[in-house]
N, C-alpha and C positions, 0 to 999 in steps of 0.2 A: 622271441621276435615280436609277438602281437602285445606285450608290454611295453617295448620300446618304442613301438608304433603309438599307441594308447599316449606315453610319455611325452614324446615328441610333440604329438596332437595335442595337449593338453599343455605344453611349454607355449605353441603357438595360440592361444588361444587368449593363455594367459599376458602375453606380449602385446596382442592387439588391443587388449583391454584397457592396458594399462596407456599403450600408443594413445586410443580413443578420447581416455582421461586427460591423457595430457596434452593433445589436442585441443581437447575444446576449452581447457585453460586455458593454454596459450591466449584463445582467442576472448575467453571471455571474461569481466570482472566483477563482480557486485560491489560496488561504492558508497558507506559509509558517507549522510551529507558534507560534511566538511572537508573530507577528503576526494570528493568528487567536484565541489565545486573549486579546490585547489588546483585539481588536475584539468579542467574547463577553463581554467583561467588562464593555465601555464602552456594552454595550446594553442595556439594562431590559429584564426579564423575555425574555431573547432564548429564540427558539424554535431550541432545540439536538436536531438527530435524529441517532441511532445506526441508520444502516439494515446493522447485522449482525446474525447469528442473534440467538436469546432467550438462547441459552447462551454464544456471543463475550460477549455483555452484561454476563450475570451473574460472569463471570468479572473483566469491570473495565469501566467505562465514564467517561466525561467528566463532573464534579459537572451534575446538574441535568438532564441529555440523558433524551429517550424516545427509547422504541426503537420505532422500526416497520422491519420485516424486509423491504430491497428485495426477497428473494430468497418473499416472502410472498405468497398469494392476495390479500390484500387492501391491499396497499400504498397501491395509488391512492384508494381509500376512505377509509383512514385519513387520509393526509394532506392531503384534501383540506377536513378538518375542521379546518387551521391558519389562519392568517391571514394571505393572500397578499399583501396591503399590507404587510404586515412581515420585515423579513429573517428568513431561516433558514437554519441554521448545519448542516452536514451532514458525517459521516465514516464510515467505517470501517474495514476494520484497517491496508492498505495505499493505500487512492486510488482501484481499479478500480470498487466495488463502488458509493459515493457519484458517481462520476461520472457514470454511469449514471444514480444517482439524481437528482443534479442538473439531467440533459438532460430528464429526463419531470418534475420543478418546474416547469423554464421553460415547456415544453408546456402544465402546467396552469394558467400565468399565475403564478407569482409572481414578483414585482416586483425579485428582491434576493437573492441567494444565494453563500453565503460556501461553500466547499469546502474539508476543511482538507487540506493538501499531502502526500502520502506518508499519511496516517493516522494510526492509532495508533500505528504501530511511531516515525513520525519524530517524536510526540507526546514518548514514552516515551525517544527518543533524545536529545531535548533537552532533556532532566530535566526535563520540564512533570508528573510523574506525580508522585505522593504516595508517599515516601519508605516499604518495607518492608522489615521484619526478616525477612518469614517467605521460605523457600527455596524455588522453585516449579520441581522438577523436579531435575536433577545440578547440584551445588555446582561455586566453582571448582576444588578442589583435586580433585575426580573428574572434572573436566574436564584437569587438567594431566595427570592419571595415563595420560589417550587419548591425550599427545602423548609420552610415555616411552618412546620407539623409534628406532632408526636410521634409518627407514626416510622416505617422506616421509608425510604426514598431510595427507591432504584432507577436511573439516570439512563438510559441507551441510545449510544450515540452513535446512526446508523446513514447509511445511504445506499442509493436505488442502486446504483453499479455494483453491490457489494456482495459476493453470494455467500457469504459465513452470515451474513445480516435476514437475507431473502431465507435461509433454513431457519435462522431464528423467530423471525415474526410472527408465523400462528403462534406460538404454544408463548409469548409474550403478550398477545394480544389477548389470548384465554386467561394468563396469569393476571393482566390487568383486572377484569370481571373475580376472576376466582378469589383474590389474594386482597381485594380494595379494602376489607378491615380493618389489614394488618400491613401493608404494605404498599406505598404510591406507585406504580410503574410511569416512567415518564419516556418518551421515545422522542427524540429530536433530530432530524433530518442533517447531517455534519455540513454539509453541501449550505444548507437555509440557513446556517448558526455557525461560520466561521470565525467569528470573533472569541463567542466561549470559547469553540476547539484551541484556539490560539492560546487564547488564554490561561484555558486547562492544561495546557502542553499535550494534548492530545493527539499520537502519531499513528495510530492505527483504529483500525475497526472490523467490528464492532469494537464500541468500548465503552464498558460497562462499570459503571460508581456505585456504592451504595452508600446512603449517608444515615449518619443518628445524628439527632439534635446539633444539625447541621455539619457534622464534619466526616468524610470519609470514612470509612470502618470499611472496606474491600473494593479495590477494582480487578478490573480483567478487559485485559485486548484479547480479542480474536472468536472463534466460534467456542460455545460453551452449553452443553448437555441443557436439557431441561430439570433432569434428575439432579444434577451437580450443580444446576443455579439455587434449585431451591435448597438446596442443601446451605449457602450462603446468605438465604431469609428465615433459614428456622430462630 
């Protein structure tokens, strides 16, 4: 009897889990830029939110998007003034920030929620951005001029919002001093230098290059050891 019970218990347990899972699929998607901005397209009147600062914003955002700031006093207020029966399309600059956002959507009932995948940087990566002349930040040719050394060139392409970036930076900054014989460390602000990022195709960060005599020899997106960086300057 008390294994049947045990049984039971453990058939319900295992139902709800799976109920749970398929819940919040239902509700929720991670989109792939090009496949998100397909489905953005394909929606009337879709409700597109930018949940990054007022000034990430102003500096570039998706045609048509508002912005309400997750990182804001009043997020849940604002958005609760959308219209929960209808999808909405949500990002920000790399994925953490909309994600977040996404999980407290579903909390407030809506129905349908599109996320777009990496964010803007993988927006921007996949040439979904609108084509500019103007140079935002070091050109490439003062970027080639930082690889004009014998020596080797490690490239880190960071910003202030980014917290794999904010672990990284002491024991970067010590490498800078410790390593300067053998090694350039160069840190660029992604935010100050959107023209390189563009240009590099760069969709995530941190993201780290190493160059010899001018050409790549290893990168890496994302947070990476101190022990296992230098393991790629020996």
């Amino acid at each position: 009897m008390i294994k049947q019970i045990r049984y039971s218990i453990l058939i319900s347990c295992c139902f709800l889990l799976f109920s749970c899972k398929g819940n919040s699929q239902e509700h929720y998607e991670n989109m792939a830029p090009i496949a998100f901005a397909a489905k953005v397209k394909a929606t009337p009147n879709a409700q597109l939110l930018d949940v990054r600062t007022p000034q990430e914003f102003a500096s570039q955002h998706l045609d048509n998007a508002q912005n309400i700031n997750w990182n804001g006093d009043d997020f849940e207020a604002k958005v609760s003034k959308l219209d929960k029966s209808k999808p909405v399309f949500v990002y920000c600059m790399a994925g953490s920030r909309s994600k977040k956002a996404a999980v407290k959507l579903e909390e407030l009932g809506f129905q349908k929620i599109y996320d777009l995948q990496g964010g803007i940087m993988k927006w921007n990566a996949a040439g979904l951005s609108a084509p500019s002349d103007k140079i935002i930040g070091m050109c490439s040719q003062e970027y080639g001029d930082l690889l004009n050394t014998d020596k080797l060139v490690l490239v880190d392409f960071y910003a202030e919002w980014c917290e794999p970036c904010k672990k990284m930076a002491p024991y970067l900054l010590k490498m800078q001093s410790e390593l300067k014989d053998k090694v350039t460390i160069i840190r660029l602000n992604a935010d100050e230098n959107k023209t390189l990022v563009s240009e590099l195709k760069i969709d995530g960060l941190p993201a780290l290059l190493l160059y010899q005599n001018k050409e790549v020899k290893w990168k890496h997106n994302g947070f990476i050891s101190e022990e296992d960086l230098k393991k790629q300057l020996q």
